[in-house]
C-alpha positions as CSV (number, residue, x, y, z in Angstrom):
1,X,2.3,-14.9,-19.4
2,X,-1.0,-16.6,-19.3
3,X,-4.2,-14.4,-19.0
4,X,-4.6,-10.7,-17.3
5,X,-2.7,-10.3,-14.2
6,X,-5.1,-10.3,-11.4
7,X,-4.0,-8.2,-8.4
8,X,-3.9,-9.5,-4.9
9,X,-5.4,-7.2,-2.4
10,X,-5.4,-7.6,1.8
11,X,-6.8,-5.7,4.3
12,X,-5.9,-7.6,7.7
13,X,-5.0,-7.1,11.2
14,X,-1.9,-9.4,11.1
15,X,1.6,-8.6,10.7
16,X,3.1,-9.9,6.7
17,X,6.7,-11.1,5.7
18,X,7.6,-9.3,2.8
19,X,10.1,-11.6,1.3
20,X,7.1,-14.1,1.8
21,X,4.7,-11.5,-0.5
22,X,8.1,-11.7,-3.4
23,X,8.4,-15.0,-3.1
24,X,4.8,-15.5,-3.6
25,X,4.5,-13.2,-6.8
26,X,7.6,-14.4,-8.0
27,X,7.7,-18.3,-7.9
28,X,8.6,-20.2,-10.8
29,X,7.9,-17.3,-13.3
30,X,10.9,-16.3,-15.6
31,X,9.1,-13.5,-17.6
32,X,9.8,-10.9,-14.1
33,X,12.6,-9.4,-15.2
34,X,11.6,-6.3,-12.2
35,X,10.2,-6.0,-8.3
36,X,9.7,-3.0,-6.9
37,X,8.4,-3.2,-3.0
38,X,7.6,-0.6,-0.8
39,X,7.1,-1.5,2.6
40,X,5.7,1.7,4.7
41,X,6.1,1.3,8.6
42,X,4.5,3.1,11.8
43,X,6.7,5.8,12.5
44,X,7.2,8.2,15.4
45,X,9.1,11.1,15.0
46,X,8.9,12.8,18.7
47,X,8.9,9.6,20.8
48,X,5.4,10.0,22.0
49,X,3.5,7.6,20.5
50,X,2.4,4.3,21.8
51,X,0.3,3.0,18.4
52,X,-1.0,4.1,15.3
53,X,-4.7,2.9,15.3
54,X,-6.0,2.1,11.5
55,X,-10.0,1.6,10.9
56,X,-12.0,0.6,7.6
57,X,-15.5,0.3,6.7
58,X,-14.8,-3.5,5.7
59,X,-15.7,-4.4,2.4
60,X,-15.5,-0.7,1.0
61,X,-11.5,-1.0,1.6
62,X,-11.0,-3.7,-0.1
63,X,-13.2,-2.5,-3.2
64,X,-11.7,0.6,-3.5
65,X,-7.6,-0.6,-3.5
66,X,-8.7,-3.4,-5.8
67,X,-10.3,-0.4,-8.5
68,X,-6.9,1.0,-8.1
69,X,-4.7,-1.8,-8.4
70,X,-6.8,-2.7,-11.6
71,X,-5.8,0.6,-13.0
72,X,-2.0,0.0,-12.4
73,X,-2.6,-3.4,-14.3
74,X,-4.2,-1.7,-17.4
75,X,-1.5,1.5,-17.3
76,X,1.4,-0.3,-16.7
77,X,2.5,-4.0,-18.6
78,X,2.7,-6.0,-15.2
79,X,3.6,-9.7,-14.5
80,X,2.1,-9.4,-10.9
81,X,0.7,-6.7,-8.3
82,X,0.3,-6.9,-4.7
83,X,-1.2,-4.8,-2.1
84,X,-1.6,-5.3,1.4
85,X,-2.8,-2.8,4.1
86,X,-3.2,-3.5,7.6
87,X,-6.0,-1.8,10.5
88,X,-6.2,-1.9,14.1
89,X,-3.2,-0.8,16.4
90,X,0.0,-0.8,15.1
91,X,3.4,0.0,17.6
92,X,5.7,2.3,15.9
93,X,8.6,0.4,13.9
94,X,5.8,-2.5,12.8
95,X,4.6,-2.6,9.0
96,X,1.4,-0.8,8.2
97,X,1.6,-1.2,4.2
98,X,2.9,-3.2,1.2
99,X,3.1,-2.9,-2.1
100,X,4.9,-4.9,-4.8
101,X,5.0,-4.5,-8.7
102,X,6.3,-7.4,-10.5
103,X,7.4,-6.7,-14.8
104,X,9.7,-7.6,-17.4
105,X,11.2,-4.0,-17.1
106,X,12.1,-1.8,-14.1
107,X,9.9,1.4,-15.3
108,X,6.8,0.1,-15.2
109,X,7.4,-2.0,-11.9
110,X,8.4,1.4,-10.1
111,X,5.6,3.7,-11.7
112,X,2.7,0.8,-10.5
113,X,3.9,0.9,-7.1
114,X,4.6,4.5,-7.0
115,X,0.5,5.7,-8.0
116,X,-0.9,2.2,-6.0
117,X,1.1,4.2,-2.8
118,X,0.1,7.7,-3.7
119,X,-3.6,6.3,-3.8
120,X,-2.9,5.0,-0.6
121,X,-1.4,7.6,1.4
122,X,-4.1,10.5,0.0
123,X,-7.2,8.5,-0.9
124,X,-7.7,4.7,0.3
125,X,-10.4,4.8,2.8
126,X,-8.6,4.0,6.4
127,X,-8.8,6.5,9.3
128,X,-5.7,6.7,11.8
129,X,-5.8,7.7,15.1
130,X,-2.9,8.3,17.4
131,X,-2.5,6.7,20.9
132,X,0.3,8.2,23.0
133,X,2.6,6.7,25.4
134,X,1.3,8.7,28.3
135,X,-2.0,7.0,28.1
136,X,-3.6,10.0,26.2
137,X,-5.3,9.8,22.6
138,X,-3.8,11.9,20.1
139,X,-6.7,12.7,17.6
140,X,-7.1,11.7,14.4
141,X,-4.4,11.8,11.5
142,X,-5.6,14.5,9.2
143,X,-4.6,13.7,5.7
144,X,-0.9,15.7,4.3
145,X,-1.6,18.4,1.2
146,X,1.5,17.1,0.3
147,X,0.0,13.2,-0.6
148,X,-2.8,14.9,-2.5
149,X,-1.0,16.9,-4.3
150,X,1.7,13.8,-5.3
151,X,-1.5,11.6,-6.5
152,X,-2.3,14.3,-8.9
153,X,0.1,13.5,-11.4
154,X,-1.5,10.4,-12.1
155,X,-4.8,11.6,-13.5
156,X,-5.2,11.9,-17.4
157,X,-4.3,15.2,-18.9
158,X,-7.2,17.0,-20.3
């Protein structure tokens, strides 16, 4: 490997290919023995909702995942590390969030991608609101107990 793996951070309103985002972290390297990808999509479980609306403060989003993904890079031994997150509205079923961990082992791939989602899910800065297929708004998507509790295992013990 030459030099420090830099990670590759989006925020963007358009749709991604994820075997584009493998092939892209993978190309002509033979020292990735590992991916891991997670691929999270807009989901609706009762059938009522139109879109899932994603806002940012620009700037601060992208600052934020790249601190974390810099952290996965120094915890884990990583070949490559991408993260991409998208805003505006989303229709259930389309991709809302990407993450792959490239390394010469397995382990380390899965526990990057693993803590860059649990960051994601209980502390990136995006705000969801939910737009219902009867023309309604739902409100917005208050953040699950259960996502701030997973992300705790990831802090230093004492």
């Amino acid at each position: 490997m030459t030099g420090a793996v830099v990670p590759v951070v989006r925020i963007q309103a358009q749709d991604f290919d994820v075997a584009a985002e493998i092939a892209r972290l993978t190309q002509g390297r033979a020292d990735i023995g590992a991916v891991v990808t997670f691929s999270g999509l807009c989901r609706d479980e009762q059938g009522t909702l139109s879109a899932l609306e994603l806002e940012h403060y620009p700037g601060m989003a992208e600052a934020e995942i790249s601190r974390i993904a810099a952290e996965a890079v120094q915890r884990w031994p990583l070949q490559g590390l991408t993260a991409i997150h998208r805003h505006g509205k989303i229709a259930p079923g389309d991709n809302i969030v990407l993450v792959v961990a490239a390394s010469a082992h397995r382990q380390a791939a899965f526990e990057a991608a693993n803590f860059l989602m649990d960051y994601l899910k209980s502390r990136a800065p995006f705000w969801k609101k939910e737009h219902r297929v009867d023309g309604s708004e739902g409100g917005w998507v208050e953040a699950k107990e259960a996502d701030a509790s997973a992300a705790q295992r990831w802090k230093p013990s004492e």
